[in-house]
N, C-alpha and C positions, 0 to 999 in steps of 0.2 A: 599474494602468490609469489608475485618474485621478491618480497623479504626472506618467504619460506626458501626459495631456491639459494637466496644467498646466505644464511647461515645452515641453512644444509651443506654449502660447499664450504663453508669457512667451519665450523664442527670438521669433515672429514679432513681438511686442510691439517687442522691441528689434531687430529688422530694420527697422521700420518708422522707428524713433525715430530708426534710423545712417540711412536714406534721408532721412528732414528735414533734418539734420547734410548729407548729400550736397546738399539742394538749396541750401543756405544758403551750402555751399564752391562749389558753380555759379554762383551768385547775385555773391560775392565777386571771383570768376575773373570774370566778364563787367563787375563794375566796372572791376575795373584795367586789361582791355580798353577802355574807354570813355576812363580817365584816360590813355592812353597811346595813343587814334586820332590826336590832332591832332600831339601831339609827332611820333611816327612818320612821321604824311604831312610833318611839314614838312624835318627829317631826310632824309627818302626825297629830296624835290627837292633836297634840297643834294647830297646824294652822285651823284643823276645827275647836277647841273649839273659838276662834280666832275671824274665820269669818266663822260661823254658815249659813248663809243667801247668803255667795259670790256666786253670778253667774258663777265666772272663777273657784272657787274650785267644782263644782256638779263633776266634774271626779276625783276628790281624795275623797273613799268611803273603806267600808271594804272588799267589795268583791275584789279589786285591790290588797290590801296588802296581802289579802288571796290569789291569784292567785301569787302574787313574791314569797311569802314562800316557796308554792307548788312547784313553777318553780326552784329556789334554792337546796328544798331536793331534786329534781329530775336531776337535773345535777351534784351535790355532789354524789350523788348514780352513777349514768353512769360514771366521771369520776373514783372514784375510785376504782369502780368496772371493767371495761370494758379498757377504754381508757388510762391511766395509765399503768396498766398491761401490757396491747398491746405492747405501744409505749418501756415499758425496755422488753420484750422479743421480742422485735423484734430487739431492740440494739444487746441483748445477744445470739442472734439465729445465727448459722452458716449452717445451713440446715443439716438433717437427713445423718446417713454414706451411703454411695453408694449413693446419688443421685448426682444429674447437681449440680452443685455451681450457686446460681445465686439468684437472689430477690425471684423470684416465691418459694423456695426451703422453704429462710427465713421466708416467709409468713406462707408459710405451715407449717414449724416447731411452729412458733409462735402462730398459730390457735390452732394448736393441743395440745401446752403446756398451753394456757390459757381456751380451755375446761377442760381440765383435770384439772385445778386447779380450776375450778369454779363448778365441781363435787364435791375434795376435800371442799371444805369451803361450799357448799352446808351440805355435810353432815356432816362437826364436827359442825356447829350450830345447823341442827337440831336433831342431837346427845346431845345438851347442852340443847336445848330445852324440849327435852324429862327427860332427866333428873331434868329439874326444871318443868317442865309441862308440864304431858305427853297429856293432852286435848290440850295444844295449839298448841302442833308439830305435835298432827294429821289435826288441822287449816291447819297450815302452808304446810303441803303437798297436802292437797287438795287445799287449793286457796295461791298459791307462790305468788303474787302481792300484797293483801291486810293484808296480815297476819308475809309470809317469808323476805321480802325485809326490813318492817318497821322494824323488829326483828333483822335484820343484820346489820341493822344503826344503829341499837340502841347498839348495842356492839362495832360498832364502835366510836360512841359518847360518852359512856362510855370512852373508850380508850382517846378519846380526853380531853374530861374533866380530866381525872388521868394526862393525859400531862398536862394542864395546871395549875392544882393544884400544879406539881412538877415546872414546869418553871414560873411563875408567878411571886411564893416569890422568886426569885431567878432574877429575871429581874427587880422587884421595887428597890432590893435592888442595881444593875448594873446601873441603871438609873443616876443614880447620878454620877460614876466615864466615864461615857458615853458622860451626857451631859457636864462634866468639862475638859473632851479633846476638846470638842467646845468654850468654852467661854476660856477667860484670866482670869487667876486664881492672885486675890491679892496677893505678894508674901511679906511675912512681912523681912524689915531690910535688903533686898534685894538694890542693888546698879544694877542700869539698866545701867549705863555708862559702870560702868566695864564687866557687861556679853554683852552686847552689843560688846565692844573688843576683849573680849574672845572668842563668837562666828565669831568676821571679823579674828581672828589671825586660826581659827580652814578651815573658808572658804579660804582665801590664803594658808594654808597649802595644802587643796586638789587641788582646784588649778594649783597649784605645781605640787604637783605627777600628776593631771590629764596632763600637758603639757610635762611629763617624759614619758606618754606612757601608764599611767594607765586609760583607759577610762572608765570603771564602777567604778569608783567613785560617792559615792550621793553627788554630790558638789550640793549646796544651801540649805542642809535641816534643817543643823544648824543654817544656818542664817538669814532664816524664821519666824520661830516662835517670835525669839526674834525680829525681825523687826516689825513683828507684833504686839506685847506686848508693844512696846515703841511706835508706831501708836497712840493704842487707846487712845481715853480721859482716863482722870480720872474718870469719872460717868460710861465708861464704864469698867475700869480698876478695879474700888473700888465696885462699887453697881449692875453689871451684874450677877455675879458669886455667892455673897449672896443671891439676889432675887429669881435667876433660883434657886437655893437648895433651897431656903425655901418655892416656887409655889411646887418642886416636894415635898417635906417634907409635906405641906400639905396636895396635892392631896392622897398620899400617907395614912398620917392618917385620911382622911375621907374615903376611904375605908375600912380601919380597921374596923373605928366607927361604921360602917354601918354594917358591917358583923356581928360585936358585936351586934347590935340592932336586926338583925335578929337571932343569934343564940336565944335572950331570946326571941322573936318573936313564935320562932317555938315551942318554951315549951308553952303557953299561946296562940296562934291562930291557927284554922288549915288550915284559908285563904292565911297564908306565904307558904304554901308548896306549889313548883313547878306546876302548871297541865295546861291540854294542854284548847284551847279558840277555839272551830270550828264556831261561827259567835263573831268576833268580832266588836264590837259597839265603832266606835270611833267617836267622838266628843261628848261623853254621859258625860264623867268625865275624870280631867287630872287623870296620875297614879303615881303622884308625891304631898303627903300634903303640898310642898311650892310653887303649880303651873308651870306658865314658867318658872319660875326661876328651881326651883326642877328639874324640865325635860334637861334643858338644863345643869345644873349639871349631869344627869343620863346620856347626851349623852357621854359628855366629861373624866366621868370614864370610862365609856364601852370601848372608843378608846384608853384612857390609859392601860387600862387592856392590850388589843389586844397588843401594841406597847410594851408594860414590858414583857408579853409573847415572842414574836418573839425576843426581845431581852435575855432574858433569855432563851431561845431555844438555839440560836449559842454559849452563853455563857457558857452555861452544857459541859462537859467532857466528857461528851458522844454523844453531837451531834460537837462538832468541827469539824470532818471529814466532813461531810455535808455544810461547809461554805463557800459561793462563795466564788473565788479569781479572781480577773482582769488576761483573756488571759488566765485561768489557771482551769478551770472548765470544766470536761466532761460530756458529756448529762447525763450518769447515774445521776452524782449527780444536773444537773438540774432537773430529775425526781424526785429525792428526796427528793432534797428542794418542788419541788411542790407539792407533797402527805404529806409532813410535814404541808406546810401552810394550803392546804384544810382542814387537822384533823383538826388544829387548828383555824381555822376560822369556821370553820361548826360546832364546838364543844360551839363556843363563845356566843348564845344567850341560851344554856340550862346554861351556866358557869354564864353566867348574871343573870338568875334567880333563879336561885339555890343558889349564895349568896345574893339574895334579894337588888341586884343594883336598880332592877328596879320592877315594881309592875304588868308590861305586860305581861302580858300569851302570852306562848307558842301558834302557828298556828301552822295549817296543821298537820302533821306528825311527828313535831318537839316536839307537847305534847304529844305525843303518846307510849313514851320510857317507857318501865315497872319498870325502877328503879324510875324514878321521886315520882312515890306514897309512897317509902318506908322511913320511916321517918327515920330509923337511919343510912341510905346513907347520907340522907342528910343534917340530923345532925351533923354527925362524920365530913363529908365535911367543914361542913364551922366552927367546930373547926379545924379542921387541918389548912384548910386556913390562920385562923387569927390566932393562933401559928404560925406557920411558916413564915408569912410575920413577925411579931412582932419580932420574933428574926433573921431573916435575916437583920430589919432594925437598931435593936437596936447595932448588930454586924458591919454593916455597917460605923454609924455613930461615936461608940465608935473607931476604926481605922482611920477611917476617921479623926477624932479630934487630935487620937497620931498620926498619919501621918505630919501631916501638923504642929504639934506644933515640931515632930522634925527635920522637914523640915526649918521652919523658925529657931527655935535656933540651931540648928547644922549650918543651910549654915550660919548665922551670926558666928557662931566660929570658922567655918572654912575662910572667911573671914579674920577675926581676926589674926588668925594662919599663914595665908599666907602672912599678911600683915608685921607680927612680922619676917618672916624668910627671907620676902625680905631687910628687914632694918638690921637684923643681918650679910644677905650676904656682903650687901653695905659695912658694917663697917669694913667686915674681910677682902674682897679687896682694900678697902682702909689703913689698917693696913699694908697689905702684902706690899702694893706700898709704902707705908712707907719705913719699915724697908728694904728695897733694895734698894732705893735711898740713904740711909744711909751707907749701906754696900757698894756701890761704894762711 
């Protein structure tokens, strides 16, 4: 009887553990919906512009893109509002003192600390609200759905764009030492036979010791890479590693460019500022002056953006602690990778407009945010922006150049150096055998 009770509660124990697992694959699914709204809708006007007349496209319309927006903000709101929360105080819950130990306990504990938190965060926004507007926070208490909710995204959207602002230049600039761990890097005055040996003399060495008894040794890591290196072609050896840097060098400064173009944009137009689009007219006009071509450039920075972000997120100093590791990751910090990526993907199509990537307004609730209208938010923004990428690149590349230039002439002179002490050794043991063959 009580084995039954106790893997009946360890069964529920672990139903409950795969339901966190489920909200955190939910949670993930509603990012990548988020990174993939603005692509999609702008895609979508190309293809009606396209084929205006298709019989197969009558179901791609604007009310459809209007309805995924809507769907979007509203599971971005539930997760991070509700389901999140949940899922780590229900981690962190041990149940209430003096009650039963048991799930029921933890549930309980975890209901009660996530009303009460959502009393608190209720009232310092509309505390914040009152103090910037006291007409809207009497809104917002009387209709919380149409007034409260878009208000509390919107400071969390706020939030998000400030993330991305900070990780962005900071992940264009990583991009580059990121993708040069992937490719084979031309090594100049570099002798492949000889590290070639040096790597097979360093793998027998482990080896070695690993058949002595040491078994955590990383035998093959050293002799990997360079196996690899002496593989490739020469086209992929010589011209892989300069092209990949000089596609992201580009992609890189036509973002700038752009940002540049918008900030004088926003002194001279008041159509460049952000604002939100409740029927949108797609297949009227592309929102790109170079056409398809433009568009399909607007998708492909958007997706750079998102990928220099998230790489610049692990890369910060401050979110390290947060970075998976294989076998080594505990749900907390899968929930907090996942409340990271949602800010930041739910943050990405106000980010996209706001530095003038793209010329498509804002849907749904998405233009709705009360800073988008203030012009020196969104001013100051997009110089901060292109400062800060400009000198995270220009400091990049300057390192980058003396890296590698005292990588190639130092390993040549150490080379050299090594070359010159093995020929000195030789002479002096041959000297020695000398002069002792003489003294017998």
């Amino acid at each position: 009887m009580w084995d039954c009770c106790f893997f009946g509660k360890k069964n529920q124990f672990f139903s409950l553990s795969f339901s966190r697992l489920w909200l955190c694959t939910f949670t993930l699914s509603v990012s990548v919906g988020a990174v993939l709204l603005l692509p999609l809708s702008i895609l979508s006007n190309e293809v009606l512009l396209s084929f205006p007349q298709s019989y197969y496209m009558q179901w791609l319309n604007g009310s459809l893109i209007h309805g995924l927006w809507n769907i979007v903000f509203l599971f971005s709101n539930l997760s991070l509002v509700f389901l999140l929360p949940f899922a780590y105080f229900f981690t962190e819950s041990e149940g209430f003192a003096g009650s039963k130990k048991g799930v029921m306990a933890r549930l309980y504990e975890t209901a009660v600390v996530l009303f009460l938190l959502t009393l608190l965060v209720l009232g310092m926004v509309w505390v914040a609200s009152a103090i910037l507007d006291d007409n809207m926070a009497r809104q917002s208490l009387y209709d919380l759905w149409e007034y409260y909710l878009p208000y509390l995204y919107s400071c969390i959207s706020l939030f998000g764009v400030l993330l991305l602002l900070l990780c962005t230049p900071l992940g264009l600039s990583r991009m580059f030492s990121v993708t040069g761990r992937l490719l084979v890097k031309p090594r100049l005055l570099e002798d492949l036979d000889e590290t070639m040996s040096c790597a097979e003399f360093e793998e027998e060495k482990l080896q070695t010791i690993k058949r002595l008894g040491f078994s955590d040794t990383n035998s093959g890591f050293l002799f990997l890479p360079s196996e690899i290196r002496k593989r490739a072609s020469p086209w992929q050896r010589n011209l892989g590693y300069p092209l990949a840097m000089l596609l992201l060098l580009a992609v890189t400064v036509v973002c700038v460019l752009i940002v540049c173009y918008h900030v004088v944009e926003l002194l001279f137009d008041d159509t460049a500022m952000p604002r939100g689009m409740e029927d949108p007219l797609l297949g009227a006009a592309s929102f790109s002056m170079f056409g398809s071509l433009g568009a399909a450039v607007q998708v492909i920075l958007i997706l750079y953006l998102m990928i220099s972000s998230v790489v610049g997120f692990y890369s910060s100093p401050l979110f390290t602690g947060l970075r998976p590791r294989a076998q080594d990751t505990t749900l907390t910090q899968i929930i907090g990778n996942c409340v990271s990526l949602l800010v930041l993907s739910s943050a990405l199509p106000v980010f996209s407009r706001t530095l003038g990537i793209t010329r498509f307004d804002l849907l749904g609730d998405f233009g709705r945010f009360n800073w988008l209208g203030n012009f020196h938010i969104v001013f100051l923004y997009n110089i901060l922006f292109a400062g800060l990428t400009s000198a995270c690149l220009i400091n990049t590349l300057t390192w980058t150049v003396q890296r590698e230039l005292i990588r190639a002439f130092g390993h040549s002179q150490y080379m050299n150096t090594s070359k010159t002490s093995k020929v000195t050794s030789a002479e002096m043991s041959a000297n020695l055998k000398t002069s002792g063959s003489l003294t017998l």
